[in-house]
Structures are given as structure tokens and as C-alpha cells.
N, CA, C and O atoms as CSV, one atom per row, in Angstrom:
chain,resi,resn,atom,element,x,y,z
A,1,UNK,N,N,78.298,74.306,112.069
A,1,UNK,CA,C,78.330,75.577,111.368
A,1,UNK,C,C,77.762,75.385,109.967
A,1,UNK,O,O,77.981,74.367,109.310
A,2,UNK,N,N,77.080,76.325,109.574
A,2,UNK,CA,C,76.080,76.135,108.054
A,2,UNK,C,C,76.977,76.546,107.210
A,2,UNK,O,O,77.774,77.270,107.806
A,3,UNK,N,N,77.272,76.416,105.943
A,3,UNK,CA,C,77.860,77.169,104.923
A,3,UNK,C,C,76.625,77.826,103.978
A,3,UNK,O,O,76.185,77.153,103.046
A,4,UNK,N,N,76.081,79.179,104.260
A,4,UNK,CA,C,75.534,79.974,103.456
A,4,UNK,C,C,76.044,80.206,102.282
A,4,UNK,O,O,77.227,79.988,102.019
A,5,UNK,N,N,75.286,80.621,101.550
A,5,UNK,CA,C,75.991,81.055,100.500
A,5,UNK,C,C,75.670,82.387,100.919
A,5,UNK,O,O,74.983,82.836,101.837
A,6,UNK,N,N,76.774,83.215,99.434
A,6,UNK,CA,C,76.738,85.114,100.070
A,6,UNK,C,C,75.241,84.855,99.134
A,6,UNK,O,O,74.853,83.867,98.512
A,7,UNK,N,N,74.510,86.469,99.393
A,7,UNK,CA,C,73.331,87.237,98.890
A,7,UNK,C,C,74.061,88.771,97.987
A,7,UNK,O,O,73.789,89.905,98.381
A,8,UNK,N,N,74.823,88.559,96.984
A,8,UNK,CA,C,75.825,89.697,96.174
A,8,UNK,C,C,74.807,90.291,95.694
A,8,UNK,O,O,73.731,89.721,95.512
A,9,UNK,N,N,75.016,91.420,95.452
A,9,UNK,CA,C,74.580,92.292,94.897
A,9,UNK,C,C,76.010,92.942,93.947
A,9,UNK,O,O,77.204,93.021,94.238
A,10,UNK,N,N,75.145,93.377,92.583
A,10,UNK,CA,C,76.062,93.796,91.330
A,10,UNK,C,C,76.477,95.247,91.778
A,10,UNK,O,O,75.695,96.182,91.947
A,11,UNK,N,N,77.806,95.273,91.937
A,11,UNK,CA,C,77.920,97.064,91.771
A,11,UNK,C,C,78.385,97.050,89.980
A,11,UNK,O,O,77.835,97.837,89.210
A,12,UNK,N,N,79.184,96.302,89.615
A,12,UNK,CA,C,79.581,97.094,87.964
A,12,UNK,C,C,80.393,95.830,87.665
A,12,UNK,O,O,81.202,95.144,88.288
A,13,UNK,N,N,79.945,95.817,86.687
A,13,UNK,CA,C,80.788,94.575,85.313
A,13,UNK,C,C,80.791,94.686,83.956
A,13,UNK,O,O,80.325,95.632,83.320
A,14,UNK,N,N,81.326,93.700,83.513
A,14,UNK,CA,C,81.310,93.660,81.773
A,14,UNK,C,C,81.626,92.545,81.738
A,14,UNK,O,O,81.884,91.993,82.808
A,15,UNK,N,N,81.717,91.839,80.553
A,15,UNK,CA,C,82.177,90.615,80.194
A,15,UNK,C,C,83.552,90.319,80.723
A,15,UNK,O,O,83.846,89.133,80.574
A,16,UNK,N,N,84.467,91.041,81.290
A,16,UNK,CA,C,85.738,90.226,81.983
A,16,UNK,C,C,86.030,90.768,83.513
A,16,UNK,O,O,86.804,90.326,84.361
A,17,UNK,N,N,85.206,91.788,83.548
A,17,UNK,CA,C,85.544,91.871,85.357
A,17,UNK,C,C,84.320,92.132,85.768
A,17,UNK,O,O,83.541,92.430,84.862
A,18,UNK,N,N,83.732,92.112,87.258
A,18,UNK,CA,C,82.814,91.876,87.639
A,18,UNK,C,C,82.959,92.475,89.175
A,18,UNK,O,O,83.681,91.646,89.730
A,19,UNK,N,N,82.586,93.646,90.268
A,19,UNK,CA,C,82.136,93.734,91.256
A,19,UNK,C,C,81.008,93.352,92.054
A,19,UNK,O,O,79.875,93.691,91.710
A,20,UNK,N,N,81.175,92.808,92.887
A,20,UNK,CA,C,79.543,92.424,93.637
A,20,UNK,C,C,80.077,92.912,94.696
A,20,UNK,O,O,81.170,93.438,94.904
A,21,UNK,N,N,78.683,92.550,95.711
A,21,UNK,CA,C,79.241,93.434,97.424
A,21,UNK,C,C,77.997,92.545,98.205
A,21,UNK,O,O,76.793,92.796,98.155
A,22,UNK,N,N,78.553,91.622,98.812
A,22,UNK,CA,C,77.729,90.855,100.273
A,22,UNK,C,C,77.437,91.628,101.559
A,22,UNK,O,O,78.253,92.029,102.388
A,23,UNK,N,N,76.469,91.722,101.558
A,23,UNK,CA,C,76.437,92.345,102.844
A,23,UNK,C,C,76.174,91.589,104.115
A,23,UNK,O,O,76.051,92.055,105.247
A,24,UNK,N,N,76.112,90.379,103.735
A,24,UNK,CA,C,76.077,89.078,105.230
A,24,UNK,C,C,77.842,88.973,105.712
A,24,UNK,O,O,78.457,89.045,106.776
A,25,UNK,N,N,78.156,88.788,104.432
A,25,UNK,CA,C,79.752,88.696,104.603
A,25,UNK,C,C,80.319,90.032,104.910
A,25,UNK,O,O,81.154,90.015,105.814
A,26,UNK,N,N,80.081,91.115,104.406
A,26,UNK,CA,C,80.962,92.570,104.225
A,26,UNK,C,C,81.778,92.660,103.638
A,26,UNK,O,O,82.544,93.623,103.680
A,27,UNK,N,N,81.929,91.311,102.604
A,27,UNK,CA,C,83.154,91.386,101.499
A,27,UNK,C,C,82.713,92.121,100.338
A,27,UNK,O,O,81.504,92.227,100.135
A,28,UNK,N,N,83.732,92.753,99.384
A,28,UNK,CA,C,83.292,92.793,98.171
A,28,UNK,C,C,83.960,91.684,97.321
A,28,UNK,O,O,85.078,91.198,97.492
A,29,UNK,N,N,83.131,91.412,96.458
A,29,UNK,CA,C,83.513,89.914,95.579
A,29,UNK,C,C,83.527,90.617,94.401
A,29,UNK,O,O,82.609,91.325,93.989
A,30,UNK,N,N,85.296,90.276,93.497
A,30,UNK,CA,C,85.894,90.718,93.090
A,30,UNK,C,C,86.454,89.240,91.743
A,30,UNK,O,O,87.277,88.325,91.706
A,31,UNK,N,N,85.491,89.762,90.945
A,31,UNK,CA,C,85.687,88.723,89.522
A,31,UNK,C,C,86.366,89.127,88.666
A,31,UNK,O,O,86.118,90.303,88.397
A,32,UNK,N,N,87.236,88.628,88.017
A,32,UNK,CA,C,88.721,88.868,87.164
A,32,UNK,C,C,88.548,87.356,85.926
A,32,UNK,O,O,89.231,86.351,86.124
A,33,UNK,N,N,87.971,87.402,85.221
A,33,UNK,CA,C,88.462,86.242,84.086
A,33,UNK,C,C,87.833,85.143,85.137
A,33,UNK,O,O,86.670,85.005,85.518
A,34,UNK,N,N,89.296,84.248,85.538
A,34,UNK,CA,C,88.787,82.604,86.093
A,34,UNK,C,C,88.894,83.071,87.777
A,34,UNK,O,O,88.378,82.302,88.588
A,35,UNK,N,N,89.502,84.211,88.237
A,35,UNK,CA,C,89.905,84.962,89.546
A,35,UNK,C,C,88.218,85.286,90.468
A,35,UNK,O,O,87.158,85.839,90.171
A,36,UNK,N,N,88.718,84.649,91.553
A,36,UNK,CA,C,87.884,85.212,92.275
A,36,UNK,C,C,88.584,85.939,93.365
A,36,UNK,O,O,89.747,85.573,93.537
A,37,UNK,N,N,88.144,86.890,94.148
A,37,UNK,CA,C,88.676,87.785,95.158
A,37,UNK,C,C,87.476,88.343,96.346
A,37,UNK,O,O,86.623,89.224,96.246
A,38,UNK,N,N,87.768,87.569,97.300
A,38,UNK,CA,C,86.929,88.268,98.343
A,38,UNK,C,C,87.453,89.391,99.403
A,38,UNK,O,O,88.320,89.065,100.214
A,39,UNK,N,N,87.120,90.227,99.396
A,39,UNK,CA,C,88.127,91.492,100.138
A,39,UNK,C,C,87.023,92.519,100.889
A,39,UNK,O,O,86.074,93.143,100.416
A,40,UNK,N,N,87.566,92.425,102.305
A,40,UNK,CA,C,87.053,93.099,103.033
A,40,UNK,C,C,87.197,94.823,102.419
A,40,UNK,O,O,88.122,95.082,101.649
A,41,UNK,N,N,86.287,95.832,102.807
A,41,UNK,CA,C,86.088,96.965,102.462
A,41,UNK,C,C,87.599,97.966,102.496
A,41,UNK,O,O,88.010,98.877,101.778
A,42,UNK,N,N,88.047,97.387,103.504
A,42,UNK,CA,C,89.723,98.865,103.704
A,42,UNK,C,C,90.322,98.167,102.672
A,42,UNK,O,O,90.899,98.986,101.956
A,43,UNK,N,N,90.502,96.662,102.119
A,43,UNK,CA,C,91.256,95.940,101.605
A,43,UNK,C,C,90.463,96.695,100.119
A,43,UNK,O,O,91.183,97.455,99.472
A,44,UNK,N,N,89.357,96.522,99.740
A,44,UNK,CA,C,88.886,97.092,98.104
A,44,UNK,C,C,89.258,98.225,98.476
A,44,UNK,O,O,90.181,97.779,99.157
A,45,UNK,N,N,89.340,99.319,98.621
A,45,UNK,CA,C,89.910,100.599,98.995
A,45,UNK,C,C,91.112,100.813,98.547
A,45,UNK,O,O,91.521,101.661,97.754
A,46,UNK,N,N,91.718,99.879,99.181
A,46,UNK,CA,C,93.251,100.234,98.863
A,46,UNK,C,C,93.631,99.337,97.904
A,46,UNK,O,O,94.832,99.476,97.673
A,47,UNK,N,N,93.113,98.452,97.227
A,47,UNK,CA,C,93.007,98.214,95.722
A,47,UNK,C,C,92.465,98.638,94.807
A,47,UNK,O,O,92.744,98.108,93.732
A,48,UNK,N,N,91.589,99.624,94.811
A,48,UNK,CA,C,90.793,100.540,94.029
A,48,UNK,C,C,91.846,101.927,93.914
A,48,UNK,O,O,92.037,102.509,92.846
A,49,UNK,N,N,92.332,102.235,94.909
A,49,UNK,CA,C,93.553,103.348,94.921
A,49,UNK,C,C,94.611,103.024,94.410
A,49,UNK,O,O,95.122,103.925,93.745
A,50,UNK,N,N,95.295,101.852,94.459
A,50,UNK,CA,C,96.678,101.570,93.849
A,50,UNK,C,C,96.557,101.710,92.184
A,50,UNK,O,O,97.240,102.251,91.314
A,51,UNK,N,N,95.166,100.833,92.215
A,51,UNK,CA,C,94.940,100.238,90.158
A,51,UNK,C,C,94.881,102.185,90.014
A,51,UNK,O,O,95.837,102.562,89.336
A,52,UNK,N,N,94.249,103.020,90.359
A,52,UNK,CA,C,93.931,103.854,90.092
A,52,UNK,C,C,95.308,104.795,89.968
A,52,UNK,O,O,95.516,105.432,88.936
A,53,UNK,N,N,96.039,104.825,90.863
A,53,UNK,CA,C,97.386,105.848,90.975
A,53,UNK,C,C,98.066,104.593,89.637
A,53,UNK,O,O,98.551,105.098,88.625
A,54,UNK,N,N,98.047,103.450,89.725
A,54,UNK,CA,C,98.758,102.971,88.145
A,54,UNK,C,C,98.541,103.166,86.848
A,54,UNK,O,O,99.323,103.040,85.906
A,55,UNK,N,N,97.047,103.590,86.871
A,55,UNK,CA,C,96.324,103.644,85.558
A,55,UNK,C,C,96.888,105.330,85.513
A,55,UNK,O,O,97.410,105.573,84.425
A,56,UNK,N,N,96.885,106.261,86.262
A,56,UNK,CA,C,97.355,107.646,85.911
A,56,UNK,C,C,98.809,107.734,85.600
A,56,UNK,O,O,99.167,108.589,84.789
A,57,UNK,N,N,99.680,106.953,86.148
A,57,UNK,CA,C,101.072,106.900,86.147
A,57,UNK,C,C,101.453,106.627,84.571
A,57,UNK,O,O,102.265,107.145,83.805
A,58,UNK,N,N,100.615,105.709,84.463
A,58,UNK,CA,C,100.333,105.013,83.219
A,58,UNK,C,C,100.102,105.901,81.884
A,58,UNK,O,O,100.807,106.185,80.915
A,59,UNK,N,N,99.085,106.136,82.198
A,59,UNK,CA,C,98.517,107.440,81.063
A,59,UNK,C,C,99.605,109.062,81.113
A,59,UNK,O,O,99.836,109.943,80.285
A,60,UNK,N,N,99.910,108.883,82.119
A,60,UNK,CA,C,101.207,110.115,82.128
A,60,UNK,C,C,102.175,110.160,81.221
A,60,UNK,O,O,102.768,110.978,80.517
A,61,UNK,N,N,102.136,108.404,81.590
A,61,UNK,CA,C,103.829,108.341,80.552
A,61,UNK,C,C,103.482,108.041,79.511
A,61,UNK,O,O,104.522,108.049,78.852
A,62,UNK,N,N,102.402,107.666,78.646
A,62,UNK,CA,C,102.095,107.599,77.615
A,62,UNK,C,C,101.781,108.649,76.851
A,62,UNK,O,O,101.592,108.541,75.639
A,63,UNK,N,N,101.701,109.713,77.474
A,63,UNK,CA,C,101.209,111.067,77.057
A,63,UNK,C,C,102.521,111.944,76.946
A,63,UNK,O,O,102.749,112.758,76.051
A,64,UNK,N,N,103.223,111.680,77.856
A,64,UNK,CA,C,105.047,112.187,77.551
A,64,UNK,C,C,105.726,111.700,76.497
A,64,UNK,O,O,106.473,112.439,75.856
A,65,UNK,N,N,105.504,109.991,76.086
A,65,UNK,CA,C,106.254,109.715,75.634
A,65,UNK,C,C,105.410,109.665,74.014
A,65,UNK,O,O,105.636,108.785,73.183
A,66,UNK,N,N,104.658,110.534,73.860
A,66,UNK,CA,C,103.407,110.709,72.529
A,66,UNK,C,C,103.038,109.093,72.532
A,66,UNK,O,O,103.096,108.785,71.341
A,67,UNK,N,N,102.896,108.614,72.842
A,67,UNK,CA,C,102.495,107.086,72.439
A,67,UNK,C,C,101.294,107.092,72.141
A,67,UNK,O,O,100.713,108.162,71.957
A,68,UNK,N,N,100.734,106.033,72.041
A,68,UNK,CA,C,99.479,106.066,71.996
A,68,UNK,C,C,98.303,105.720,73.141
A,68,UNK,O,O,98.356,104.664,73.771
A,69,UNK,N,N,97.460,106.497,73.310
A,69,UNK,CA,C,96.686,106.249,74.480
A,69,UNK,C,C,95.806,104.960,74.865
A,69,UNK,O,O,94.582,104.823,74.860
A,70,UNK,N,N,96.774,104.113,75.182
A,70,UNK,CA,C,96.318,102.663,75.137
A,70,UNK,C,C,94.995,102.325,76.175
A,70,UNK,O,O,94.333,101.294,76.069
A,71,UNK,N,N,94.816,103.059,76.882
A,71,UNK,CA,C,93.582,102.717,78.040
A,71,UNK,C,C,92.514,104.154,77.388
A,71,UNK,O,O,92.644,105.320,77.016
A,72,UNK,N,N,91.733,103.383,77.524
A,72,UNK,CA,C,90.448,104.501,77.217
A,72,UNK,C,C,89.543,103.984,77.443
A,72,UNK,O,O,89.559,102.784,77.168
A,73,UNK,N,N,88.210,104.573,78.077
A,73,UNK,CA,C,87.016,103.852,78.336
A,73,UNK,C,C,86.300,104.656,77.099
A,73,UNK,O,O,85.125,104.428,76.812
């Protein structure tokens, strides 16, 4: 058996996180700091939905509790 390497392609990054997406593999490769994460498509899905329902939960209660709006792009 060969060990290929993947062929990634960039969907979106910045200097501390990083998406790519293999399409030999069908993973998306998922860069965090020193973290790597390879995750099949239902699996990024439903990690893209959770961070997302946390980041609103998040900003809810920061907005109730007058705080300050600590996440902002």
C-alpha cells in the first residue's frame, strides 16, 4: 500500500486556524495552532454547527448580561 500524500486545497485561514479540503481523501483538514484534524464531511458539519450554536449562545449572553462583545470579526 503507497502512502500518498493528500492534494488540499485552501477553503479559509489566518494565522491560527486553517481549513483545507482533500478530495482523494474526502476529508476536510482542519488546522488549529499545533492541532491537526482530519474529518470526514457529516463529521465538519456537525462541527461547524455546534462552534456555531456556541458562538450565538455566547454572544446572547453577553449581550444580556451588557458585557462586552468579546467575539467580533
Amino acid at each position: 500500500m503507497k502512502n500518498i500524500p493528500c492534494r488540499v486545497r485552501n477553503l479559509a485561514g489566518d494565522g491560527l486556524c486553517r481549513v483545507d479540503y482533500c478530495p482523494d481523501c474526502t476529508c476536510f483538514h482542519l488546522k488549529l495552532g499545533y492541532a491537526s484534524l482530519h474529518l470526514h464531511p457529516e463529521a465538519f458539519l456537525r462541527l461547524c454547527a455546534t462552534l456555531n450554536a456556541a458562538l450565538a449562545r455566547f454572544q446572547r449572553q453577553e449581550k444580556l448580561a451588557g458585557g462586552p462583545a468579546a467575539l467580533r470579526h
